[in-house]
C-alpha positions as CSV (number, residue, x, y, z in Angstrom):
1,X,7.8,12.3,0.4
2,X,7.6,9.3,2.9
3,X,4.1,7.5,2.3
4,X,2.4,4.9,4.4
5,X,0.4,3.0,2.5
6,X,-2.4,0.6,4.0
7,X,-3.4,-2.8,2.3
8,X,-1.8,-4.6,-0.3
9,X,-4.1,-5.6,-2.5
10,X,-5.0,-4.7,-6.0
11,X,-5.0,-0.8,-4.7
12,X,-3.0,-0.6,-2.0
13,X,0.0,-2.5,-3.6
14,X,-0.3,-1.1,-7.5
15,X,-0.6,2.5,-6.1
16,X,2.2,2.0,-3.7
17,X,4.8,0.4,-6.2
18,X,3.0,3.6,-8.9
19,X,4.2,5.7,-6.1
20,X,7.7,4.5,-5.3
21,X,8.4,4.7,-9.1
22,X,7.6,8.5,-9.2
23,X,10.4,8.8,-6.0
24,X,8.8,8.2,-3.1
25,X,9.7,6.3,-0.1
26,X,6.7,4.2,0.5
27,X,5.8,2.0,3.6
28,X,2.7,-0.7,2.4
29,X,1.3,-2.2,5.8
30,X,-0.7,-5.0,5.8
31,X,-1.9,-7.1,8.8
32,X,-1.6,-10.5,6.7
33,X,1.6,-12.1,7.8
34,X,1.4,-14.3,4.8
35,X,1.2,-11.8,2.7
36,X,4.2,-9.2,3.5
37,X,6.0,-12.4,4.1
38,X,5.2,-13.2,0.2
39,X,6.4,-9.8,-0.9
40,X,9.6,-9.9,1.1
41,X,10.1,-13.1,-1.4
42,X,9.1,-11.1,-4.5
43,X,6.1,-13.4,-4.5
44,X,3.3,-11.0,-6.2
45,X,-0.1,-12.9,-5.1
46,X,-2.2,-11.1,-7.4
47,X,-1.8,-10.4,-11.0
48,X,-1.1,-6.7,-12.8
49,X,1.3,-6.8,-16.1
50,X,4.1,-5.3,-15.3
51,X,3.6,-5.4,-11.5
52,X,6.2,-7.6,-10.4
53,X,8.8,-5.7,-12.1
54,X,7.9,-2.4,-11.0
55,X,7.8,-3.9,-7.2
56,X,11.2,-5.8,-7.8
57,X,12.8,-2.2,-9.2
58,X,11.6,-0.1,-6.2
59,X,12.3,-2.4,-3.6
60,X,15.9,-3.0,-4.8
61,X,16.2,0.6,-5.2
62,X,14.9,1.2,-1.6
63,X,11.9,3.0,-2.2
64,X,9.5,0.3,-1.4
65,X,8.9,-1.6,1.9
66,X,6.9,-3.8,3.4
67,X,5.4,-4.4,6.8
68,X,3.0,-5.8,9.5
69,X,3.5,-2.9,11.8
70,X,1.8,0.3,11.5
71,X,3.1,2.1,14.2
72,X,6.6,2.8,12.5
73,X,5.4,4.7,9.5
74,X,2.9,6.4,11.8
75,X,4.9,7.8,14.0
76,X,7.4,8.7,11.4
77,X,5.0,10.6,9.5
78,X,5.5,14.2,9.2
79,X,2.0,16.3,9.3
80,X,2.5,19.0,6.8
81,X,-0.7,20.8,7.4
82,X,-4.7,20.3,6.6
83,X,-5.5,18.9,2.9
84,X,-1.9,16.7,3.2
85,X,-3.9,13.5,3.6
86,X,-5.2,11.2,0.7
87,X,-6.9,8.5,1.4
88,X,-8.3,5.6,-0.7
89,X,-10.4,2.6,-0.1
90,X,-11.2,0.4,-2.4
91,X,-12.9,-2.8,-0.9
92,X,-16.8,-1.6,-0.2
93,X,-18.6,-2.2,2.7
94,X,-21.7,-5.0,1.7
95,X,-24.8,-2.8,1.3
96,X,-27.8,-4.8,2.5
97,X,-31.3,-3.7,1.4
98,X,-32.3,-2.4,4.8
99,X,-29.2,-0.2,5.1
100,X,-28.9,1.2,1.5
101,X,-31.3,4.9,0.9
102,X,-31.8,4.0,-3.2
């Protein structure tokens, strides 16, 4: 299975690197230069044991890329019917008093 994978942060890149270990191709997209430059170095910017190693093993094996541009792994997706999608966001929105219903 091909998977795009937005953001690579502590989710986006752990869950991405998780993925490409199980087989998957996996595309992580990020709109920080900086940062896919970094990782096309094998420069991990944030810490997880064992995380640089499982990025260094996928990527050399092909199974992990990374990229500023979301419109190849877009339009290269396949849509394999309703339900197919997971999505998951892990940086939250600031809740203000005034907007929060506690």
């Amino acid at each position: 299975m091909r998977i795009a994978m937005i953001g690579t942060g502590y989710v986006g890149l752990v869950s991405g690197a998780c993925f490409a270990d199980f087989g998957h191709d996996v595309t992580c997209i990020d709109k920080d230069e900086k940062k896919i430059a970094a990782l096309h170095r094998s420069e991990i910017l944030i810490y997880e044991p064992g995380l640089d190693e499982l990025v260094a093993t996928n990527v050399k094996a092909k199974r992990l890329d990374f990229t500023t541009d979301l419109s190849k792994p877009v339009t290269d997706a396949v849509f394999i019917g309703p339900g197919a999608a997971i999505i998951s966001r892990s940086t939250m929105a600031r809740v203000t008093r005034s907007s929060a219903s506690w």
